[in-house]
C-alpha positions in Angstrom: 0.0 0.0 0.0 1.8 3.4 -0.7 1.1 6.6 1.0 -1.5 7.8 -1.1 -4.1 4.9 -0.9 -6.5 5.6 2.2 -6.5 2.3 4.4 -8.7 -0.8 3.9 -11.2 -0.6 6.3 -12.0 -4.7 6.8 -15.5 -5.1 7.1 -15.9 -6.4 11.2 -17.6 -9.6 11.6 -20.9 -10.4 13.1 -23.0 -13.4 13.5 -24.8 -13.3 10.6 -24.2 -16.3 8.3 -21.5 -15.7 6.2 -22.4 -17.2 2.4 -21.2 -20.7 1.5 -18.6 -21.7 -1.0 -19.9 -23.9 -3.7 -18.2 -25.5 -6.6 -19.4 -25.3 -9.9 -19.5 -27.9 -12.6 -18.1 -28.2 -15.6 -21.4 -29.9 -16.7 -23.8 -26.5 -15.6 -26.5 -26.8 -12.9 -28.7 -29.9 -12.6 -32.4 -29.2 -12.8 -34.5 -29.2 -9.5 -34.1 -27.4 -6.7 -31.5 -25.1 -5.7 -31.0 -23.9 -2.4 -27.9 -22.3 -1.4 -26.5 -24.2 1.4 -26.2 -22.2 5.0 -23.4 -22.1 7.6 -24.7 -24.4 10.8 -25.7 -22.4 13.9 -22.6 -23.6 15.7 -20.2 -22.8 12.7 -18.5 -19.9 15.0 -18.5 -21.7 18.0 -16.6 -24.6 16.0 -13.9 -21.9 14.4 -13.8 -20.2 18.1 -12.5 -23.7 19.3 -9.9 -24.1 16.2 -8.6 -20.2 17.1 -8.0 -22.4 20.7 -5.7 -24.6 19.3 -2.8 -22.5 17.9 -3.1 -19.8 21.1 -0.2 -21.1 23.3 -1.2 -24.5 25.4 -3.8 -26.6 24.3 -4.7 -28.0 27.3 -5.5 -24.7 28.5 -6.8 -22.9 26.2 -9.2 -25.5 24.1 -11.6 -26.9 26.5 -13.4 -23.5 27.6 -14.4 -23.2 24.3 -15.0 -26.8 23.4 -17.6 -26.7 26.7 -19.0 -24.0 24.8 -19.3 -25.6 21.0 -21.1 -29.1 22.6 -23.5 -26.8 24.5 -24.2 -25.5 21.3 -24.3 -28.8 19.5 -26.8 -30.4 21.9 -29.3 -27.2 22.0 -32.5 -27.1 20.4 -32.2 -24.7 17.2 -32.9 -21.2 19.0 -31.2 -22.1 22.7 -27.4 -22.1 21.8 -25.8 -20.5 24.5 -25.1 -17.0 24.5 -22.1 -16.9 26.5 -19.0 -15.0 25.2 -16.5 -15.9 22.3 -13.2 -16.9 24.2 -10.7 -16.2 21.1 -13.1 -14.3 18.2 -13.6 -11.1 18.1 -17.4 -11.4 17.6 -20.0 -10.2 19.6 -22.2 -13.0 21.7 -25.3 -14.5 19.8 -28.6 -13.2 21.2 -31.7 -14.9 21.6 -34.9 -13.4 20.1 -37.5 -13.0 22.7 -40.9 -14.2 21.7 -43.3 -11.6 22.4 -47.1 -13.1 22.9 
């Protein structure tokens, strides 16, 4: 980057699902139903727990976050926990509150 280019501002993350690779085929798109595929619920608690691994001593730093990812893997859809990120900079999910 020289001096005259302003700086990148990187977009900051947030919890909404981020879009889904896909390959494409050299053969086109089959007929039928095409419904872009969607990041699982507990996709950031899964890449919190991977940031874990590489941040000095995996026995110390992995299972906070691995608690966290199998709370979130055993929940109903709608009542993953809503504690912190340990290593992501990402805001907590929130639960919508169902007003009657």
């Amino acid at each position: 980057m020289s001096a005259s280019e302003p700086p990148s501002s990187s977009p900051s993350p947030s919890i909404s699902p981020s879009p889904v690779k896909r390959r494409e085929s050299p053969w086109g798109m089959s007929e039928g139903d095409h419904r872009q595929p969607t990041p699982h619920r507990c996709n950031d608690r899964a890449e919190d727990v991977i940031q874990a691994c590489f941040e000095g001593n995996p026995f110390k730093t992995v299972p906070g976050p691995f608690k966290l990812f199998w709370r979130c893997m055993r929940s109903k859809p709608g009542e993953e926990p809503t504690d912190p990120f340990h290593y992501l900079q990402l805001d907590p999910p929130r639960r919508e509150v169902q007003l009657e």
